[in-house]
C-alpha positions as CSV (number, residue, x, y, z in Angstrom):
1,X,-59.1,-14.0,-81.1
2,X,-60.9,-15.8,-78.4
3,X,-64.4,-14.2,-77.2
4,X,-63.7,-16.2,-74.0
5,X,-60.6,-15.9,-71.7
6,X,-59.5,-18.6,-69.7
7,X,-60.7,-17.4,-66.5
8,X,-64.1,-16.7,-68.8
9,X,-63.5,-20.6,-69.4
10,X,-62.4,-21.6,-66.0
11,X,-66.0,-20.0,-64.7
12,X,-68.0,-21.2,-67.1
13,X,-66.7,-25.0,-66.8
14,X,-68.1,-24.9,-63.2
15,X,-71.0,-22.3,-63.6
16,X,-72.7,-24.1,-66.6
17,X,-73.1,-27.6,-65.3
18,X,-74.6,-25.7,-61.5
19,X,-77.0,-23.3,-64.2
20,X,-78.6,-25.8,-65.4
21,X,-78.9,-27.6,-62.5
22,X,-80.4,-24.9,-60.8
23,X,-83.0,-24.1,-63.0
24,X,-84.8,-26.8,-62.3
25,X,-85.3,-26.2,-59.0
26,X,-87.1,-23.1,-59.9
27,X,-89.2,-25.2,-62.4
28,X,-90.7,-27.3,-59.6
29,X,-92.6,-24.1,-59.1
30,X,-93.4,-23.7,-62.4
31,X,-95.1,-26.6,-62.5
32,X,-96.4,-26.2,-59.1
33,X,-97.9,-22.8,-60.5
34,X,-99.1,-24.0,-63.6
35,X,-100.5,-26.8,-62.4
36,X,-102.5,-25.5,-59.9
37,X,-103.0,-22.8,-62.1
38,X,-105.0,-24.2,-63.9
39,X,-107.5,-25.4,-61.9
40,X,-111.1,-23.2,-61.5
41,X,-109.8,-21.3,-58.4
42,X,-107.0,-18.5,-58.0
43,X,-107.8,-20.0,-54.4
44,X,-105.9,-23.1,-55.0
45,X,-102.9,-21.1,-56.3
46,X,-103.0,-18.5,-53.5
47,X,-103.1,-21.2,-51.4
48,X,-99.7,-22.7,-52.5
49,X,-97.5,-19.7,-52.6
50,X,-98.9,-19.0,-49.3
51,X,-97.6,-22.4,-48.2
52,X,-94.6,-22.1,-50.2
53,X,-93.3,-18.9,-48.8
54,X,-94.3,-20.0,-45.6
55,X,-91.9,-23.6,-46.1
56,X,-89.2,-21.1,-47.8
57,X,-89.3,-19.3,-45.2
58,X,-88.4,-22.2,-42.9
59,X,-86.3,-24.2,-44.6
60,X,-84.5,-21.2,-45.9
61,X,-83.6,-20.0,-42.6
62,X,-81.6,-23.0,-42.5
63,X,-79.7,-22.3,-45.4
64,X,-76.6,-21.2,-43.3
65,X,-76.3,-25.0,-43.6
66,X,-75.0,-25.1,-47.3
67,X,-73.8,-21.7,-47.7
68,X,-71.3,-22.8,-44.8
69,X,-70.8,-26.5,-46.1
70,X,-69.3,-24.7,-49.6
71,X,-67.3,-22.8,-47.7
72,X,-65.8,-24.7,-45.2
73,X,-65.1,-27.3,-47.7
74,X,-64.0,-25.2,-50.5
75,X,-61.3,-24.3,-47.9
76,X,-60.5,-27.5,-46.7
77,X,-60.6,-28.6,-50.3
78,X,-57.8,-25.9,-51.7
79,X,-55.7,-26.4,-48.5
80,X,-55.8,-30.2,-49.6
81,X,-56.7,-31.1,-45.3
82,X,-58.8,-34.6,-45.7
83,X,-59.7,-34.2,-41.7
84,X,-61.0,-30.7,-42.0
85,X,-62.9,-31.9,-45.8
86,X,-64.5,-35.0,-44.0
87,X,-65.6,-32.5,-40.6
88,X,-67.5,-30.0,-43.1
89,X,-69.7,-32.5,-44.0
90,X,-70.3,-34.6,-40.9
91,X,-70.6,-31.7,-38.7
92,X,-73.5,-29.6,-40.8
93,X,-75.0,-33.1,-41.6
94,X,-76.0,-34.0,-38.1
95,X,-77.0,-30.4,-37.6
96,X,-79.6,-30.4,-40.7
97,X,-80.6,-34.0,-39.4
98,X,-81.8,-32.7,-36.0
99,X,-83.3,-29.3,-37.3
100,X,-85.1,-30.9,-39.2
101,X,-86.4,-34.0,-37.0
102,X,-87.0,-30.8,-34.9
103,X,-89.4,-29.7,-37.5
104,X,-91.6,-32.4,-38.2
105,X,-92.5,-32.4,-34.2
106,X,-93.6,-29.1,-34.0
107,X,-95.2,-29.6,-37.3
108,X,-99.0,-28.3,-36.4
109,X,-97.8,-24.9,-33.7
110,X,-95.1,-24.0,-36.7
111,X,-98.5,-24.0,-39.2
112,X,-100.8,-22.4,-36.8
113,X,-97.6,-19.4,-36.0
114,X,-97.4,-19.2,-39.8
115,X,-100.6,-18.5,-41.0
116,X,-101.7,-16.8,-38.6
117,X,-98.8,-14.2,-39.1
118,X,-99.7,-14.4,-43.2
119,X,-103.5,-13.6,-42.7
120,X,-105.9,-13.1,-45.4
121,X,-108.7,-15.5,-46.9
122,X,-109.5,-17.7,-44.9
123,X,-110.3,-19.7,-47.7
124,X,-106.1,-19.6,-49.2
125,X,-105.2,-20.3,-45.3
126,X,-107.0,-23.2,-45.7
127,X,-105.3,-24.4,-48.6
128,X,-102.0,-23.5,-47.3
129,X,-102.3,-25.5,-44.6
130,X,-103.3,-28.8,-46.1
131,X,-100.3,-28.0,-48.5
132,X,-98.0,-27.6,-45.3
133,X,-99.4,-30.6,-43.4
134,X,-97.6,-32.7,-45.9
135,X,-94.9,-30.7,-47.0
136,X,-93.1,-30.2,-43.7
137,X,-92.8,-34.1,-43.1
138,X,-89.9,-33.7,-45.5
139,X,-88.1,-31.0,-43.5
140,X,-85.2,-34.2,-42.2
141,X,-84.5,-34.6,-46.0
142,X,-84.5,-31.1,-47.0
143,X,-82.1,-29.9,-45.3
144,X,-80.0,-32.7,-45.3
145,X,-79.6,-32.1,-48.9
146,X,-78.5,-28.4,-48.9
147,X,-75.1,-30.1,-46.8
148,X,-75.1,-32.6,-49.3
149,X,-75.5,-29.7,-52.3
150,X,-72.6,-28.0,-50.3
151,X,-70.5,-30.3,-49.8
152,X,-70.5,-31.6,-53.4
153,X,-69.8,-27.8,-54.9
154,X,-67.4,-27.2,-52.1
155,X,-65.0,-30.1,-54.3
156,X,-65.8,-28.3,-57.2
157,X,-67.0,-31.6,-58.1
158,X,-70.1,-30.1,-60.6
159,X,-71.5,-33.1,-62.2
160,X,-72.5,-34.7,-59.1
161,X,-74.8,-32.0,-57.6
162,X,-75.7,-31.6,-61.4
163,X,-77.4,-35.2,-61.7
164,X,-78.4,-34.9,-57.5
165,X,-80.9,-31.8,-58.5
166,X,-82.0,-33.0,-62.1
167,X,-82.8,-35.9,-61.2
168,X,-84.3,-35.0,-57.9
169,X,-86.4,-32.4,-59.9
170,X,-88.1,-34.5,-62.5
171,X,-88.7,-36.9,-60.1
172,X,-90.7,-34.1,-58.2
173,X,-92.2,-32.9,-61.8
174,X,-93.6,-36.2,-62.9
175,X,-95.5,-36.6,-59.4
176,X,-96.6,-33.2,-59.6
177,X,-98.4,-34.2,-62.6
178,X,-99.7,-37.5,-61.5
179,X,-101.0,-36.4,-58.0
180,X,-102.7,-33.4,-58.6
181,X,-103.8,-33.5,-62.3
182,X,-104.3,-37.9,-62.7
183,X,-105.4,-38.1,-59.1
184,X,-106.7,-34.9,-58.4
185,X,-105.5,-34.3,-54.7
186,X,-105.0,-30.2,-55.4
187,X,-102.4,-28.8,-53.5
188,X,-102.1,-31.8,-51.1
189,X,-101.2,-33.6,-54.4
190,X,-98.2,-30.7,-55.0
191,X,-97.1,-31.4,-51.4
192,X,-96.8,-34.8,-51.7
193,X,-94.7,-34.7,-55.2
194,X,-92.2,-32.3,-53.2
195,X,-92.1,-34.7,-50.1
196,X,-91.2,-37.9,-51.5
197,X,-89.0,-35.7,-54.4
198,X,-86.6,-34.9,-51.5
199,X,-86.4,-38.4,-49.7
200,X,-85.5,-39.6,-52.9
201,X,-82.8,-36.7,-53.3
202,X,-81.5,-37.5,-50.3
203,X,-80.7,-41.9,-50.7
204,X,-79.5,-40.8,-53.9
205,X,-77.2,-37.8,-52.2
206,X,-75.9,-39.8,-49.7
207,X,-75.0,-42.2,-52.5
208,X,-73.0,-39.6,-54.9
209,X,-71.2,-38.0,-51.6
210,X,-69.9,-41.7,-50.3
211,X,-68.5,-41.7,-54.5
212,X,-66.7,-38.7,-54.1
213,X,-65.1,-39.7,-50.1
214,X,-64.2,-42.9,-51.4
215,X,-62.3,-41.2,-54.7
216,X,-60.4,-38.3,-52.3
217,X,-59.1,-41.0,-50.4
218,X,-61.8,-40.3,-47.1
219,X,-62.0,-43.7,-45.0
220,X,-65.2,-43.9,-42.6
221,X,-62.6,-44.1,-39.8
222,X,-61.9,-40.9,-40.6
223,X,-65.9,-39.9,-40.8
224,X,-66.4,-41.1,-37.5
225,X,-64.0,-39.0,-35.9
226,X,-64.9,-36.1,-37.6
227,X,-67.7,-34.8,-35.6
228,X,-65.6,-33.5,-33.1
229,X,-63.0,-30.5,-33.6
230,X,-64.1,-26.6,-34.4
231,X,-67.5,-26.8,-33.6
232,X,-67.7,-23.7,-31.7
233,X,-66.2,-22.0,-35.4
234,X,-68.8,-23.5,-37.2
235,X,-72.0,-22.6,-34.8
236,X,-70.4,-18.9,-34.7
237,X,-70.7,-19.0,-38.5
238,X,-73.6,-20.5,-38.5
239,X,-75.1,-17.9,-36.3
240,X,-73.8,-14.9,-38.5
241,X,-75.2,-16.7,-41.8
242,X,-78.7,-17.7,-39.7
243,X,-79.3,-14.1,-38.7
244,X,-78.5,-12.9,-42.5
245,X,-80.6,-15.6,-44.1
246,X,-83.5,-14.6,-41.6
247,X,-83.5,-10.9,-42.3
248,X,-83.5,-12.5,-46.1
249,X,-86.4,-14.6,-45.4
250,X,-88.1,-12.1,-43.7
251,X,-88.0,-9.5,-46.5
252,X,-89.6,-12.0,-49.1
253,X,-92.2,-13.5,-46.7
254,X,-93.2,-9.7,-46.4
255,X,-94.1,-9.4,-50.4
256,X,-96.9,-12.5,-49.8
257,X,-98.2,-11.2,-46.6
258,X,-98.6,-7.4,-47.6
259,X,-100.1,-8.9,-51.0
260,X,-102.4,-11.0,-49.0
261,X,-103.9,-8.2,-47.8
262,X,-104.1,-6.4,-50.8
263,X,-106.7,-9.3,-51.9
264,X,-106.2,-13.2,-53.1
265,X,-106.0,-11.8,-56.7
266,X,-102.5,-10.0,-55.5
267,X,-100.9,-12.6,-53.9
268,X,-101.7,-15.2,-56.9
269,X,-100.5,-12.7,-59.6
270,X,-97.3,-12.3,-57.6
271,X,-96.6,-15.9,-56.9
272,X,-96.8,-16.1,-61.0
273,X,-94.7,-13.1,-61.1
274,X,-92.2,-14.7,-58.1
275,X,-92.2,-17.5,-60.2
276,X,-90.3,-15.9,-62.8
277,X,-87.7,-14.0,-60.8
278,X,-87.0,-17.1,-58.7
279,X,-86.3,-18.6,-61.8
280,X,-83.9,-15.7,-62.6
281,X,-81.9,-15.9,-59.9
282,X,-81.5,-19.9,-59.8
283,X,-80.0,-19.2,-62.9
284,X,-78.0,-16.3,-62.0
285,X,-76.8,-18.3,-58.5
286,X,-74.7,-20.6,-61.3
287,X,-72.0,-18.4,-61.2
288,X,-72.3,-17.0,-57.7
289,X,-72.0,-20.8,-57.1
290,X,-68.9,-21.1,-59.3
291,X,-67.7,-18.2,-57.5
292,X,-68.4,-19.9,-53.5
293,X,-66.0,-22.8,-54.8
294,X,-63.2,-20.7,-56.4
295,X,-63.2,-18.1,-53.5
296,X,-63.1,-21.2,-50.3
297,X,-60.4,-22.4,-52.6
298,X,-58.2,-19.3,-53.0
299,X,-58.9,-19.0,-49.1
300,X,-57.7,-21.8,-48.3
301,X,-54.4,-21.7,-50.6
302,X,-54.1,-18.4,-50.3
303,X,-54.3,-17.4,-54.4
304,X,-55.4,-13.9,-54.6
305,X,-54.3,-14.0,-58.0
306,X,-56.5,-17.0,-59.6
307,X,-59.3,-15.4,-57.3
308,X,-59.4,-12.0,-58.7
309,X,-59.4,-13.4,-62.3
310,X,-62.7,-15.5,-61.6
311,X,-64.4,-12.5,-60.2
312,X,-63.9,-10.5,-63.3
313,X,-65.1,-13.1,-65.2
314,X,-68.1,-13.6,-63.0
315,X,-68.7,-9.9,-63.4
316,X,-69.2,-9.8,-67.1
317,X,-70.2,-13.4,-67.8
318,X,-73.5,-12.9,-65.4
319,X,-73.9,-9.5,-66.2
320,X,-74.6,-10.6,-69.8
321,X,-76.8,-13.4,-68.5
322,X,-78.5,-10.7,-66.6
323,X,-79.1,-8.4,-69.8
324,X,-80.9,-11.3,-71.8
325,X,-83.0,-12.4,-69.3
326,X,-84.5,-8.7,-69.0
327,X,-84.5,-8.6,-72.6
328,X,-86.6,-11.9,-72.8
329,X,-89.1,-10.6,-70.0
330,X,-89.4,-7.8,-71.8
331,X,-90.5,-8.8,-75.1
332,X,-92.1,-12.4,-74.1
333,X,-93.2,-11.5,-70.7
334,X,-97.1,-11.9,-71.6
335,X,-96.7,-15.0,-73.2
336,X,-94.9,-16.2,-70.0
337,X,-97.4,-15.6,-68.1
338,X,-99.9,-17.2,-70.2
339,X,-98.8,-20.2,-69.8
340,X,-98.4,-20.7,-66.2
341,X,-102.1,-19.6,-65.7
342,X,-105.5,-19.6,-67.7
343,X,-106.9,-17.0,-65.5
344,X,-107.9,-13.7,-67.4
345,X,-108.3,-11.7,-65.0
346,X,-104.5,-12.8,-63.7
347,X,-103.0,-12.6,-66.9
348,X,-104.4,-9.0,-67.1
349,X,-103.6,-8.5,-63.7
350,X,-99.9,-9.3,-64.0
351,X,-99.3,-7.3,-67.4
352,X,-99.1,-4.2,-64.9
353,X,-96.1,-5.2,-63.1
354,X,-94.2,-7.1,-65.5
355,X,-91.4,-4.0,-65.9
356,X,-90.3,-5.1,-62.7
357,X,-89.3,-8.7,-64.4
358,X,-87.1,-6.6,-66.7
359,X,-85.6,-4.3,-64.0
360,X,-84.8,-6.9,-61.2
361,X,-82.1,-9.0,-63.2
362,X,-79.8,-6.4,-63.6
363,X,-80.3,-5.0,-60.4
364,X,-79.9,-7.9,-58.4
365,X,-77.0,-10.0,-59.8
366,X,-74.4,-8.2,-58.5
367,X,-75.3,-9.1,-55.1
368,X,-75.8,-12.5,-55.7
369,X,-72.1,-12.4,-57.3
370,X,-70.7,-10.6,-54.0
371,X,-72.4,-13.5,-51.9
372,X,-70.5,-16.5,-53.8
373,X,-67.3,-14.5,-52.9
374,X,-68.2,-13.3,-49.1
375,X,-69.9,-17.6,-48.7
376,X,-66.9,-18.8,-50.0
377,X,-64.3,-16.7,-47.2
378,X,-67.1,-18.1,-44.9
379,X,-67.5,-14.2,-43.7
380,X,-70.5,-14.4,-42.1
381,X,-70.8,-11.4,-40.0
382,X,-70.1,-9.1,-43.0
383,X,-73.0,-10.6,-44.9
384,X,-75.0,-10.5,-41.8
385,X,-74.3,-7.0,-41.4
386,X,-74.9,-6.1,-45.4
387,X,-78.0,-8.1,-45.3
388,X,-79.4,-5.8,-41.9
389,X,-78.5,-2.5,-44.1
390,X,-80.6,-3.9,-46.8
391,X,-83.9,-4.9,-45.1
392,X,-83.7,-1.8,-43.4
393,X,-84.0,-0.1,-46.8
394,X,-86.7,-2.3,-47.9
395,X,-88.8,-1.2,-44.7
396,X,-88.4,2.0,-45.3
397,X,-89.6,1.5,-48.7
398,X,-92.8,-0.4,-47.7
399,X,-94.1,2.6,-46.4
400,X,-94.5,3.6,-49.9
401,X,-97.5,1.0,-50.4
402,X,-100.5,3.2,-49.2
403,X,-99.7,5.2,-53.0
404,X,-98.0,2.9,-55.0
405,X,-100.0,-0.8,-54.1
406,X,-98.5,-3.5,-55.2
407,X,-95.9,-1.6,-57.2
408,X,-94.5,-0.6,-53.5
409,X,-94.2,-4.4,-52.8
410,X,-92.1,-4.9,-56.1
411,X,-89.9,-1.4,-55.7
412,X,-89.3,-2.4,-52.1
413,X,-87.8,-5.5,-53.7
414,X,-85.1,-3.5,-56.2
415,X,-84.3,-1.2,-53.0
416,X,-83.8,-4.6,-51.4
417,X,-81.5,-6.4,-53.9
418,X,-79.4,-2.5,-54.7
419,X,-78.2,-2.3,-51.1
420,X,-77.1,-5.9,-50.6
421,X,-74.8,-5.8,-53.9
422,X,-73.7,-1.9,-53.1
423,X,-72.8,-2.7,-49.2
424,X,-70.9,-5.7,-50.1
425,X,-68.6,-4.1,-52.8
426,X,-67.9,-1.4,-50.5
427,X,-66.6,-4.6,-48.3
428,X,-64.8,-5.9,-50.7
429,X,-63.3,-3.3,-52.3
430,X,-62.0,-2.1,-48.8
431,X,-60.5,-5.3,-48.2
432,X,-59.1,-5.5,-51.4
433,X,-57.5,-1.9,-50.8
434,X,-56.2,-3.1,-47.4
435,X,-54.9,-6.1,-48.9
436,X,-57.1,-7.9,-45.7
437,X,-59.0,-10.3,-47.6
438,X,-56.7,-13.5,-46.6
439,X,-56.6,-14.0,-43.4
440,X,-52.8,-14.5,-41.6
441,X,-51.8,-18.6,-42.0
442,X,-52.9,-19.8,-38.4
443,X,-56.6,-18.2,-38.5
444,X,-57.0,-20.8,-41.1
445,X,-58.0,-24.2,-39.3
């Protein structure tokens, strides 16, 4: 008898290729951290996960653009509509384009704004902001290629965004090395890597997406024309994803600001410690990926069957994922850490708060599961609201930080993470109860 059924299968032949492809975005932090690591300052590190948080923070805001490129293509995709499949990438694509333009203009206020919101050293502000100086001149190609990420799932089409990331990633990896250990530029070296890592990305995007129009049968006739049409549906979507992604944003740009003012040795042990749960959840985003392109699908064709399946599968698939990544934090946490900094007094420093590494996998998978399915149905204003009921909760909990420290910062988390997975299964299940889910046929355009 099979361990695997086939919707196990079915999951995993779209989940696996987006894993592994998604772990190595985390890695570019990895070698960002270790890198930087291990030079003779925690100032140097405190500096980039300042500017990191700072460019997540921004860029991430933005991420409405690819969560609603899967979507609205996933749909368009199972519907089998090449107008509304060629619209959901134009559309988004000018809209990252000029946010992003938008970006590198107001470059130097955006810094000054951020870092004087963060606070702290001003020895780690100044690092940040070399680090940003550079980084944010990349802002056009970063977000260009979230549409392109989305776009490219949205066909279920997992090989491309695959080789688009890895490729992408190493490019950013090898540069990292070159710049800031050959050349020794610091962190403007890691900014650099990063900058020209994405303008690369993005020729080689633009490359793979004109593959997978010309092989669907997509003329450029047809991409010319395919601005126009629905955009008030997409900015109204946009808007509901915007707002959730910004409470999201705002929640982890807290932990590095309430750690900067718990001292520089804080926020570098928890950019080490970040490190590792960001690297977690890439991994764990495989299946909530798989499950954005399998839910837009069943939207659009209306399969409730096929759809339900998938979910279970995701369900015990990533759950398991989930277990043996707190198993390896657990046991191997230490050595972990060891080798993204040669700090002692960080390594001791971050032995304290390693449980939460074990506890935060199997807390927060579920909700990044229920946001591949709600992404995917391109509800936006139910995430938005889920997401509100969650930072709420993680507020509350911050005012736990005068007793606990930095164990406050790291429960406020787990709080955080709990409420987004337990409000959106009370969504779904209510839906699913209601038999509500699918919309009726002519809501779907």
């Amino acid at each position: 008898m099979s361990l695997l059924t086939a919707s196990d299968k079915a999951l995993w032949r779209l989940a696996l290729p987006m894993i592994f492809s998604n772990i190595t975005v985390p890695l570019l932090g990895l070698v960002d951290t270790a890198v930087i690591g291990h030079l003779d300052s925690p100032v140097y590190l405190g500096g980039v996960a300042i500017g990191a948080t700072a460019t997540s923070f921004l860029f991430m805001l933005l991420l409405f653009l690819r969560m609603s490129t899967t979507g609205l293509t996933a749909q368009a995709y199972g519907a089998k509509d090449p107008l509304r499949l060629a619209r959901a990438l134009v559309q988004p694509l000018i809209l990252a384009l000029g946010a992003g333009a938008l970006i590198v203009l107001l470059r130097d206020p955006l810094i000054d704004l951020a870092l004087h919101i963060v606070g702290g050293s001003e020895a780690v502000l100044e690092q940040a902001r070399r680090f940003l100086e550079i980084r944010w001149l990349s802002a056009p190609a970063s977000l260009a290629n979230l549409v392109l990420l989305g776009w490219l799932l949205g066909v279920q089409y997992a090989r491309a965004p695959v080789i688009l990331l890895v490729v992408g990633n190493l490019l950013n990896i090898v540069l990292d090395l070159w710049l800031v250990m050959g050349l020794h530029m610091n962190v403007r070296g890691a900014a650099l890597a990063t900058a020209i890592a994405e303008y690369g990305t993005f020729v080689m995007g633009l490359w793979m997406v004109w593959r997978v129009l010309a092989m669907r049968g997509i003329s450029l006739a047809l991409l010319k024309t395919a601005w126009r049409g629905n955009i008030r549906k997409l900015l109204a979507l946009n808007r509901d994803i915007m707002l959730r992604s910004l409470l999201l944003q705002l929640c982890f740009g807290a932990l590095t600001v309430f750690g900067a003012r718990l001292g520089p040795e804080i926020v570098a042990v928890n950019a080490v410690l970040m490190t590792l749960l960001t690297f977690t959840a890439y991994a764990l985003d495989g299946f909530a990926y798989a499950v954005e392109a399998h839910s837009g699908q069943a939207y659009g064709a209306r399969e409730s069957g096929q759809l339900h399946d998938v979910w279970r599968a995701a369900c015990r698939q990533s759950g398991l994922v989930a277990l043996v990544f707190a198993v390896v934090y657990a046991c191997f946490g230490e050595q972990i850490v060891a080798l993204l900094t040669s700090l002692p007094a960080l390594r001791e420093l971050a032995s304290h708060y390693l449980i939460w590494q074990v506890i935060l996998p199997v807390v927060g998978v579920w909700c990044y599961l229920l946001d591949g399915m709600f992404i995917g149905a391109t509800r936006g204003a139910e995430m938005r609201n889920s997401m509100a009921v969650a930072a709420a909760g993680f507020g509350l909990t911050l005012l736990t930080l005068p007793w606990l420290g930095n164990h406050g910062l790291w429960l406020a988390l787990a709080v955080f993470l709990s409420l987004r997975g337990l409000s959106l299964a009370f969504i779904w299940r209510r839906h699913w109860q209601n038999n509500t889910w699918f919309p009726s046929r002519h809501d779907i355009s």
